[in-house]
C-alpha positions in Angstrom: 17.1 -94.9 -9.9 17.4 -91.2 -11.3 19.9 -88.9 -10.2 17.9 -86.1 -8.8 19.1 -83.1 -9.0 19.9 -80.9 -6.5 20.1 -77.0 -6.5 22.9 -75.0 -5.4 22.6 -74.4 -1.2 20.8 -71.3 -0.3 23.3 -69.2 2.2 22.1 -68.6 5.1 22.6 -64.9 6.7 24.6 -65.0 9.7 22.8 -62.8 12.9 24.7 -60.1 12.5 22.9 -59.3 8.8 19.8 -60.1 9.7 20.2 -57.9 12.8 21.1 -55.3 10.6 18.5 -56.2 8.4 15.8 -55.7 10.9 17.3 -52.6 12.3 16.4 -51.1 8.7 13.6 -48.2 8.1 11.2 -49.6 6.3 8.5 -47.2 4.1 5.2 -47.4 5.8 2.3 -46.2 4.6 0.3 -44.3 7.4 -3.2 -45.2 7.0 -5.8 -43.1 9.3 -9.7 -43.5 9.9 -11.8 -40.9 10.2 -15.5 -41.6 11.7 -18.3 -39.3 9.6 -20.5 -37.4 11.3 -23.3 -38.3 9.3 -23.7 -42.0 8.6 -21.5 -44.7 11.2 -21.2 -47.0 8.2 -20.1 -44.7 5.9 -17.3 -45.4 4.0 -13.7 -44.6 6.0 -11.2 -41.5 4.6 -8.1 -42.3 4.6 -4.6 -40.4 4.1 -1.4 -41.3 2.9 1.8 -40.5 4.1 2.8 -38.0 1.4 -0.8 -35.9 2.0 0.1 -35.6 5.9 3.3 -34.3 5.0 1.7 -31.5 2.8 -0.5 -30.7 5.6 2.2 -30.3 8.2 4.2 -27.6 5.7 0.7 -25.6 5.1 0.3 -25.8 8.6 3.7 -24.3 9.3 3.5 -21.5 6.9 -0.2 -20.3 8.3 1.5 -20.4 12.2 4.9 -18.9 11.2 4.4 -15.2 10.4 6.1 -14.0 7.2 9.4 -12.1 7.4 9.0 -8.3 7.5 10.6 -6.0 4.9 11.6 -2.2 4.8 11.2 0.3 1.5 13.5 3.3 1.7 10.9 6.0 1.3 12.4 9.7 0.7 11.3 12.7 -1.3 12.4 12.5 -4.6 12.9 16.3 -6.7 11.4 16.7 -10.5 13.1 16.3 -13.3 12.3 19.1 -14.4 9.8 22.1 -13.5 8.2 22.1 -10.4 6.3 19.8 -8.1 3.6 20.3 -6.5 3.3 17.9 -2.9 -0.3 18.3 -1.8 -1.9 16.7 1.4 -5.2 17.1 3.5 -6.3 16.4 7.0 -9.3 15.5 8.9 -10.3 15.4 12.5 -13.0 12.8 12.2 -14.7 12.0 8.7 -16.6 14.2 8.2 -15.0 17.2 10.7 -13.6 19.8 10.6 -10.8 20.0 8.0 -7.6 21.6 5.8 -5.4 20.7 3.4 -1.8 22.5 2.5 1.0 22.2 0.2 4.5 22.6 -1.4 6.1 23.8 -4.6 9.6 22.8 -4.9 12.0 23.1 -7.6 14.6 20.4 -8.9 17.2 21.2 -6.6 14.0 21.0 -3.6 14.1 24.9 -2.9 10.9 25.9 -1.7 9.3 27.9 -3.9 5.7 28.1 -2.6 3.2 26.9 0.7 0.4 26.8 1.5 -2.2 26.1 4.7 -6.1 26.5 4.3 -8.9 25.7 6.4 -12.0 24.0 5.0 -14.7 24.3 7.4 -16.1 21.0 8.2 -15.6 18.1 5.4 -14.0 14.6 5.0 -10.7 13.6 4.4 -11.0 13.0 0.7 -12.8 16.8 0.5 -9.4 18.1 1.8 -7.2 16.3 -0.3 -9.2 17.5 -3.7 -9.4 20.9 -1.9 -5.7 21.4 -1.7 -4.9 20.1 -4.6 -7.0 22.7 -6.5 -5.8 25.5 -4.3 -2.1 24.3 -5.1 -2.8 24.5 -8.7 -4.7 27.9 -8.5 -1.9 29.7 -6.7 0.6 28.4 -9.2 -1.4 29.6 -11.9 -1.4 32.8 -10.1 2.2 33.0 -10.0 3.1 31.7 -13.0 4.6 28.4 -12.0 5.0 25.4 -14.5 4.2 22.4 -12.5 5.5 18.9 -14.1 4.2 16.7 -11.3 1.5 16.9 -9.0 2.0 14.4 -5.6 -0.3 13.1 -3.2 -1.2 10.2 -0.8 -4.4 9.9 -1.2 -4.5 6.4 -3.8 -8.0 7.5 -4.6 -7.8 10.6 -5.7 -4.7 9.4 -8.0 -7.0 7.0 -9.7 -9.5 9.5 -10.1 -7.3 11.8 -12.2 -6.1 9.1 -14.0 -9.4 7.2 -15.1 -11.2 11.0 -15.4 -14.2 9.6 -12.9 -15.4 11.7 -10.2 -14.3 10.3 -6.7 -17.6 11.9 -5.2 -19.9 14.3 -5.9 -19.1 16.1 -3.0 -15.5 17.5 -4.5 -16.6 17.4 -7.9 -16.1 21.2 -7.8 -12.9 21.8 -7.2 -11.8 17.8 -8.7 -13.1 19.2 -12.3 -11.0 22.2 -12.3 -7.6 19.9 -11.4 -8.2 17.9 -14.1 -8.6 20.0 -16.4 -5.4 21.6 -15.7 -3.5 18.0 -15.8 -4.9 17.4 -19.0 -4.2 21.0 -20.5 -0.4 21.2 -19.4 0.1 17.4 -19.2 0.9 17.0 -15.6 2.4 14.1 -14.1 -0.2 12.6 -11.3 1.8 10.4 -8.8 1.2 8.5 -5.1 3.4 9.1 -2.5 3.6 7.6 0.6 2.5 9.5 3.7 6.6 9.1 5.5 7.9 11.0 1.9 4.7 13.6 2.4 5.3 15.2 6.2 5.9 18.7 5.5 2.1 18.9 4.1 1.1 16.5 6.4 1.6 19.0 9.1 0.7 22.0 7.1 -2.8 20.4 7.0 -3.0 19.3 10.5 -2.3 23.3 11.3 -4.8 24.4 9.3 -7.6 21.2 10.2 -7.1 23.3 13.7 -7.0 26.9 12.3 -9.9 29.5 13.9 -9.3 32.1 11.4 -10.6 30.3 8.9 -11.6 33.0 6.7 -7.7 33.2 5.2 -4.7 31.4 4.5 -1.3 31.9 3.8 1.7 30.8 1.7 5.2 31.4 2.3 7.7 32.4 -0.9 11.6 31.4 -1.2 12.4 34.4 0.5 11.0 33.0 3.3 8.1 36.0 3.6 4.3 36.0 4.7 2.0 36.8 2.4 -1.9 37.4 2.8 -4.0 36.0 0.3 -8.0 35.5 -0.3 -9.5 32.5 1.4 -9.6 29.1 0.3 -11.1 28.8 -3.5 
């Protein structure tokens, strides 16, 4: 008879491995069944583990709000020349309406301001207003402005493409840009925190009743009458 041969013994795990082994995670792949709406015997959707996942972490980033930031915002001087910080406002759109505005140097002296009252208007009206009367009084005095500042975003475009924000202010808006480009003034946005002294200015004179006049102040601090708003 022929040896048969016989294979080396398979060892047995004792309990305590295959406890261990059983105690193990195993990968599972999470299979789920959504009914359609349309047809009952439609075929089933399903969704692997991985997808879920991906869901949960959009999921958490649309509930949990994003972390706020702060921007130090401050008045910042020329380089050189003067700059002109104009700003309007409006109490309702359209209502009645002013505008005012700064001249300070490099070192931020006051040089010139200004407070005028437009009559009744909206809030972009104002802003183009008192940008032209900032530019007409410095031409008056001889000033060389090297920036012009605002916080209106739409009138700063406006300069800066050439296109009329509105027919409305194409008056005044014309004569502004024509002085930027002649003397090559520097158009920048500001934000309304770094733009409070005109901000007020304009509030005063959105509430003025003499409307027929403004004023400006000089460095030495004196009043000066001048003709009414251009």
């Amino acid at each position: 008879m022929a040896n048969e041969e016989v294979g080396p013994a398979v060892k047995k795990p004792s309990f305590a491995q295959a406890l261990l082994q059983s105690l193990r995670p195993k990968k599972v792949s999470i299979q789920i069944k959504l009914p359609t709406f349309t047809d009952a015997g439609a075929p089933a959707v399903f969704f692997s583990e991985e997808k879920i996942m991906k869901s949960e972490e959009t999921l958490k980033r649309a509930i949990i709000p994003p972390v706020k930031t702060f921007k130090m915002v401050r008045w910042i001087p020329p380089l050189h020349g003067l700059l002109l910080n104009v700003d309007g406002a409006s109490k309702g759109n359209p209502g009645p309406c002013g505008g005012g505005g700064i001249v300070r140097n490099t070192v931020g002296t006051m040089v010139l301001a200004f407070s005028h009252f437009y009559g009744v208007g909206t809030s972009l009206l104002d802003e183009v207003r008192a940008m032209c009367d900032g530019v007409q009084l410095a031409l008056e005095k001889g000033f060389y402005l090297a920036e012009i500042s605002t916080d209106s975003m739409v009138l700063v475009n406006s300069l800066r493409t050439g296109i009329a924000p509105s027919w409305e202010c194409y008056r005044w808006w014309r004569i502004v840009l024509d002085f930027v480009q002649q003397y090559q003034v520097r158009i920048m946005h500001v934000y309304r925190e770094a733009n409070q002294v005109n901000c007020a200015s304009a509030l005063v004179a959105s509430t003025n009743s003499y409307h027929a006049q403004g004023h400006f102040l000089t460095e030495m601090l004196q009043v000066v009458a001048c003709l009414h708003p251009i």
